[in-house]
Backbone as JSON, one array per atom type, in Angstrom:
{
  "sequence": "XXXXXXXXXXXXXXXXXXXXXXXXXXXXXXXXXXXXXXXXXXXXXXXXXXXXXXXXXXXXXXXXXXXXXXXXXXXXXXXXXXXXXXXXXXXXXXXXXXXXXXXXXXXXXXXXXXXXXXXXXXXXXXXXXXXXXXXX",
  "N": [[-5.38, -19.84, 4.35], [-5.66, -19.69, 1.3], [-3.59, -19.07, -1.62], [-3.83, -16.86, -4.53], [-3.93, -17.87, -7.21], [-2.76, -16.62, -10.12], [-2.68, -13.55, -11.72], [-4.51, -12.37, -12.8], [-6.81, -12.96, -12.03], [-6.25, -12.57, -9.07], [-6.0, -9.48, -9.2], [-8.8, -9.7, -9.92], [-9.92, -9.73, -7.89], [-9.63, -8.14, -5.84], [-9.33, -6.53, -3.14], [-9.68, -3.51, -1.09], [-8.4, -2.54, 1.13], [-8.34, 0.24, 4.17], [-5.89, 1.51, 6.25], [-5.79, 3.81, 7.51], [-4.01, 7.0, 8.14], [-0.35, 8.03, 7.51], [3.24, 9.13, 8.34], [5.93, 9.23, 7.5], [9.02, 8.89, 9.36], [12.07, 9.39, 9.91], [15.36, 7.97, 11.47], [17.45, 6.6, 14.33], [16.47, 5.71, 16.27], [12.99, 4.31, 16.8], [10.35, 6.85, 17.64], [10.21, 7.62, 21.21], [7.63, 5.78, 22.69], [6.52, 5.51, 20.71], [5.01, 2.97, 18.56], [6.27, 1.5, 15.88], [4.12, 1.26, 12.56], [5.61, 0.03, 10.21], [8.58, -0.36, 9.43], [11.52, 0.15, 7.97], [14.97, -0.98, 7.63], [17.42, 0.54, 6.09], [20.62, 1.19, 4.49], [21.5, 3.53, 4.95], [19.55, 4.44, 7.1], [17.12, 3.96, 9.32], [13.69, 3.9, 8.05], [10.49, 4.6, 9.81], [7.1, 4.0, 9.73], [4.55, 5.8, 10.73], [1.57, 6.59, 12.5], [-0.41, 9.23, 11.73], [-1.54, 10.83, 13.75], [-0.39, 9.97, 15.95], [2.23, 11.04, 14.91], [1.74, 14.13, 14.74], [1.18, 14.43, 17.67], [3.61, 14.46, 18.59], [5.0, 16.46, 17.41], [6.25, 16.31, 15.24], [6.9, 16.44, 11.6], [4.71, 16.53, 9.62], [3.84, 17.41, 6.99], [4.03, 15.8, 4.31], [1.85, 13.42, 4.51], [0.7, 10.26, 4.4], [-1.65, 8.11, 2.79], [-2.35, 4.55, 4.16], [-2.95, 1.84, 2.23], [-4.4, -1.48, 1.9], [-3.98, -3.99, -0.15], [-6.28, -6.64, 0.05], [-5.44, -9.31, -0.89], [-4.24, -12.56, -1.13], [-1.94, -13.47, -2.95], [-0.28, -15.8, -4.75], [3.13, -16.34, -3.88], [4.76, -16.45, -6.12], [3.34, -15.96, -8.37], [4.31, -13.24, -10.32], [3.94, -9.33, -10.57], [1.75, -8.33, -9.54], [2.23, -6.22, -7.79], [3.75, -4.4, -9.95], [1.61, -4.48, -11.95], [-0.3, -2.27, -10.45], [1.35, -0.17, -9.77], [1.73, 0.7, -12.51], [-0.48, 1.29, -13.08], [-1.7, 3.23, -11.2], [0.57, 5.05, -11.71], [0.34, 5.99, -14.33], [-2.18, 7.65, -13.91], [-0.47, 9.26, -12.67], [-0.81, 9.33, -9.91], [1.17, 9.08, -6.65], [2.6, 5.9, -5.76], [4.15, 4.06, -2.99], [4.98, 1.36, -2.33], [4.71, -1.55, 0.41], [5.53, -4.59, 0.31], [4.54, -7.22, 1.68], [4.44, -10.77, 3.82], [1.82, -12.05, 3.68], [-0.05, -10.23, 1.82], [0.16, -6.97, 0.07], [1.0, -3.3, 0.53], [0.17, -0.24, 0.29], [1.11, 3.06, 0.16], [-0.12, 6.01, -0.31], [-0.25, 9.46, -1.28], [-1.83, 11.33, 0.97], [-3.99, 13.62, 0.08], [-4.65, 12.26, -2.38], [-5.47, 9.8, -2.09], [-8.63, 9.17, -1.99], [-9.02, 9.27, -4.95], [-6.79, 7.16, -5.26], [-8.2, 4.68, -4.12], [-10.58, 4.96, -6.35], [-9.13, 4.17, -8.55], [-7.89, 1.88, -7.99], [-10.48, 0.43, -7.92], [-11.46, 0.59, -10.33], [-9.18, -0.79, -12.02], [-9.73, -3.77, -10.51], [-12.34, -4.33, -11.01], [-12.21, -4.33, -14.37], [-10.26, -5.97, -14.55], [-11.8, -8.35, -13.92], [-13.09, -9.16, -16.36], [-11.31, -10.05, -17.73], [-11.27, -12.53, -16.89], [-11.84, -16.1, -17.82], [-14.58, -17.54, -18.68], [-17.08, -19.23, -16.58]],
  "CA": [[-5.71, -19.0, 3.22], [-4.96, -19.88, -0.25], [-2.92, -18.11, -2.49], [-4.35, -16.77, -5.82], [-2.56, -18.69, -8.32], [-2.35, -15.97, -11.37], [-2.95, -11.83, -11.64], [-5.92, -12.09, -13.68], [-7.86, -13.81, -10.54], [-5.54, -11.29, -8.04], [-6.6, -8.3, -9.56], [-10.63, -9.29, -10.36], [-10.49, -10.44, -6.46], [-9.21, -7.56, -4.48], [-10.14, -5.83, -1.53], [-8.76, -2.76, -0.87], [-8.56, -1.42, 3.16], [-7.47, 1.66, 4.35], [-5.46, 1.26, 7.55], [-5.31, 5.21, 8.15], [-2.84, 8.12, 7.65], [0.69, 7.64, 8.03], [3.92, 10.18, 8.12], [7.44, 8.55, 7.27], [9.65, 9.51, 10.4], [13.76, 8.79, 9.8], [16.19, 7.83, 12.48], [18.22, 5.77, 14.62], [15.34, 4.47, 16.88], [11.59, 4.93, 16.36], [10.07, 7.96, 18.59], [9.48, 6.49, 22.59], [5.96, 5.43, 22.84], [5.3, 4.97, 19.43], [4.61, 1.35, 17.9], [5.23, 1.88, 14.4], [3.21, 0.37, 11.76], [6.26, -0.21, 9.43], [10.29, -0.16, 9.73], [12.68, -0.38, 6.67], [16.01, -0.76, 7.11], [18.47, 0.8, 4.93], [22.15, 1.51, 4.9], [21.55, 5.06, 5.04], [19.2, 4.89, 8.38], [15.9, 3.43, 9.44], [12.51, 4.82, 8.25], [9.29, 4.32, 10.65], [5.57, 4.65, 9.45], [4.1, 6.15, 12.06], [0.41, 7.25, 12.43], [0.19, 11.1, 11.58], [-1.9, 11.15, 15.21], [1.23, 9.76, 16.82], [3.43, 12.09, 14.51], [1.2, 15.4, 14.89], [1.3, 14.58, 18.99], [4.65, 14.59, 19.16], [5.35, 17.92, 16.59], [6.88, 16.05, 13.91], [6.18, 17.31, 10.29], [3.42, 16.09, 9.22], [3.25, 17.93, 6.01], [3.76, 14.8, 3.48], [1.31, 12.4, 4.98], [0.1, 9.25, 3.25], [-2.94, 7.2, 3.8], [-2.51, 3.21, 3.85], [-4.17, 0.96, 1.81], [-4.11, -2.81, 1.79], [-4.93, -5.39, -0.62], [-6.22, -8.18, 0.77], [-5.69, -10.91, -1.6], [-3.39, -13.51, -1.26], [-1.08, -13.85, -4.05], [0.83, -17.09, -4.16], [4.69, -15.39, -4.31], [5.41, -17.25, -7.36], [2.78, -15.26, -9.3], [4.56, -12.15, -10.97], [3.22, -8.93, -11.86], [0.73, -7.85, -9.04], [2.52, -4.6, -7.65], [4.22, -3.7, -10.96], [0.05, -3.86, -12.38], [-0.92, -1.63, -9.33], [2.05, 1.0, -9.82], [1.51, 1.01, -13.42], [-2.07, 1.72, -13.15], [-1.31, 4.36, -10.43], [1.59, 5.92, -12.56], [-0.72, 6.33, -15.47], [-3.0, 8.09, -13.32], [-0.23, 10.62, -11.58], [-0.74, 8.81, -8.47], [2.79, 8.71, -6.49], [2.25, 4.76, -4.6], [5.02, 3.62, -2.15], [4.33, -0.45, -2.46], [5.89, -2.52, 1.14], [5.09, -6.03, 0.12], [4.38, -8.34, 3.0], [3.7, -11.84, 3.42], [0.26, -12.17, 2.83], [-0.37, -8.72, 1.35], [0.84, -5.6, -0.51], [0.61, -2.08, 1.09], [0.58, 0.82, -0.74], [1.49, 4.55, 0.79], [-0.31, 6.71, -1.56], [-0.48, 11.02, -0.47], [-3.17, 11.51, 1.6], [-4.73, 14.28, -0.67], [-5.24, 11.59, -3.77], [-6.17, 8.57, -1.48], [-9.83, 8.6, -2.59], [-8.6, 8.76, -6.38], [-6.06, 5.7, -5.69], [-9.02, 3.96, -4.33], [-10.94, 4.58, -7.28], [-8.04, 3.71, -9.63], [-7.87, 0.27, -7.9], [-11.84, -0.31, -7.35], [-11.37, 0.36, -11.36], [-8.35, -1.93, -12.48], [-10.47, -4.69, -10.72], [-13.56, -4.58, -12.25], [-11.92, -4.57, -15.73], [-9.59, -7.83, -14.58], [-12.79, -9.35, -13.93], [-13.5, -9.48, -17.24], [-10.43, -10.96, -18.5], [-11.35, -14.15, -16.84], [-12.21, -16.56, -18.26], [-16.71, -17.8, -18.16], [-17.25, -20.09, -15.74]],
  "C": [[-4.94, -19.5, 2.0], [-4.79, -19.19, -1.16], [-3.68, -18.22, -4.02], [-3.61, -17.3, -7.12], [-2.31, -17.79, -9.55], [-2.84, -14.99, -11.15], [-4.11, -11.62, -11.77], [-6.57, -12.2, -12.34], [-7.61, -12.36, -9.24], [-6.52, -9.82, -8.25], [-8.02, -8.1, -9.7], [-11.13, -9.31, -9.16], [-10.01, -9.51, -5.13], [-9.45, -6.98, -4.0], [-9.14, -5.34, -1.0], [-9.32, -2.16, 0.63], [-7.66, -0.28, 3.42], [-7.29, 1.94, 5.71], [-5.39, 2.83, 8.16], [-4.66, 6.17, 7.2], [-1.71, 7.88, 8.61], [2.07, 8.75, 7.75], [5.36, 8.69, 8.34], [8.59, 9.2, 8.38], [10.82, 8.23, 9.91], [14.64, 8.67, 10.71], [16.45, 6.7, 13.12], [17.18, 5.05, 15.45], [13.65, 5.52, 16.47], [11.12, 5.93, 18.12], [9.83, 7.46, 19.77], [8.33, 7.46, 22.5], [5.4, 5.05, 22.0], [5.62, 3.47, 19.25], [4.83, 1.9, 16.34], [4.65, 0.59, 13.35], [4.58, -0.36, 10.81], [7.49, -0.26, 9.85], [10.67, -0.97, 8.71], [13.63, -0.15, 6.87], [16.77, -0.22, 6.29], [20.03, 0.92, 5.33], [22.64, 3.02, 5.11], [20.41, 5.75, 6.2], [18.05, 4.16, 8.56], [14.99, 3.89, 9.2], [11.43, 3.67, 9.21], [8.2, 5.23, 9.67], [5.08, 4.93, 10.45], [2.64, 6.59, 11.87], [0.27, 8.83, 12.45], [-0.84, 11.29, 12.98], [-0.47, 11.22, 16.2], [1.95, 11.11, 16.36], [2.83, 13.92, 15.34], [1.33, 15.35, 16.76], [2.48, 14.81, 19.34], [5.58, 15.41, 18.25], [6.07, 17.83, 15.66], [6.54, 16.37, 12.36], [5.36, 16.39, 9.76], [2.82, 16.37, 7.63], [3.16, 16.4, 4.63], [3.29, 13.45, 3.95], [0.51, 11.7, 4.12], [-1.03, 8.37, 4.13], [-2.28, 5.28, 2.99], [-3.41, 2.26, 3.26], [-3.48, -0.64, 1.69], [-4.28, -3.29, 0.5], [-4.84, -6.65, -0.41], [-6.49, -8.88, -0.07], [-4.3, -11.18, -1.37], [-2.86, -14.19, -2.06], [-0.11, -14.8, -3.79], [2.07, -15.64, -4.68], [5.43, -15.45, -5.2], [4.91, -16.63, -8.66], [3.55, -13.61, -9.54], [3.89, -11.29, -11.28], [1.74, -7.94, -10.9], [1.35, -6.45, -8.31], [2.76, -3.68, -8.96], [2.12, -3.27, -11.99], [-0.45, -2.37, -11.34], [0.15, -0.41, -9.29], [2.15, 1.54, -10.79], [0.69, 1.79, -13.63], [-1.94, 3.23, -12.74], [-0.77, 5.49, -11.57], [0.36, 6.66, -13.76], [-1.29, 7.44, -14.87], [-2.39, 9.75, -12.84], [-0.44, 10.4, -10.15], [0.15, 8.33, -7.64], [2.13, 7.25, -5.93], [3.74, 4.6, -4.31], [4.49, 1.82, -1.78], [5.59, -1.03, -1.13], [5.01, -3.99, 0.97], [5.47, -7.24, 1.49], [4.4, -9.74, 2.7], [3.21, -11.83, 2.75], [-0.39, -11.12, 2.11], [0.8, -7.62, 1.06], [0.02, -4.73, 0.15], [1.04, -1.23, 0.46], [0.06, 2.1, 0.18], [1.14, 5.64, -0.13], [-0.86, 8.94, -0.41], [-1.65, 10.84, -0.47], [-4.19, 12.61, 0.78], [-5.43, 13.15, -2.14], [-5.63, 10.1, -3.01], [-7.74, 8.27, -1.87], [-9.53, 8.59, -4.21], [-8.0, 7.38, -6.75], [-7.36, 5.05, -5.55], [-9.92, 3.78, -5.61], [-10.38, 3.78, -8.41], [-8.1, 1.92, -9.64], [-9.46, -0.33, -8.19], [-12.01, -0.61, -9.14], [-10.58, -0.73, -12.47], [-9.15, -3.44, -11.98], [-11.32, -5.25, -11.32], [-13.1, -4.99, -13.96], [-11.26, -5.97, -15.31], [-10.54, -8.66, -14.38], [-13.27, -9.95, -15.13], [-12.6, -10.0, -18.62], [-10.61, -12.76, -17.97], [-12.01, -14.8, -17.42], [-13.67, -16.9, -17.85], [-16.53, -18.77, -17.73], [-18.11, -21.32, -16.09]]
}
């Protein structure tokens, strides 16, 4: 896969997936049985993403659950500028996002009540970067 060499391109070219709903569970090991989707370190404890199926099965609070979204483009790592566009946008909007930047992809943790809004937000910031590129 080849990396998108600049934002403009990133942003007119992305493809947003929505891996689920996810609940942020804190502690020293992740719950037995679960797999989680995520794990961040900190110096103040480990969080786990967990699937709010997993969480809700095993009576954990559930009340601030976020849905996952991808975007699948492949930003070289050298290009600047593609979360801070995508939290901007958001922000504007009133849309909390939680951005864990991967490899090959950014993931964004947005509350499960405004998850079809983020999607719009993004399906919108694309379309307009499309039309900063340059004519072919």
């Amino acid at each position: 896969m080849t990396p998108v060499p600049n934002l403009d391109e990133a942003l007119a070219n992305l493809v947003i997936t929505n891996a689920g709903d996810f609940v942020y569970y804190v502690g020293k090991d992740a719950p037995e049985g679960i797999t989680p989707h995520a794990v961040i370190r900190e110096n103040h404890g480990t969080s786990y993403v967990i699937s709010l199926e997993d969480a809700k099965r095993l009576g954990l609070d559930t009340s601030l659950a976020y849905t996952w979204l991808t975007l699948q483009i492949k930003s070289s790592l050298e290009v600047a500028g593609l979360t801070t566009a995508v939290a901007t946008t958001m922000n504007a909007k009133s849309i909390p996002v939680n951005v864990i930047a991967g490899f090959y992809y950014d993931h964004l943790l947005v509350p499960k009540p405004l998850a079809k809004d983020a999607l719009h937000v993004l399906e919108d910031l694309s379309t307009q970067a499309k039309g900063w590129l340059p004519s072919a």
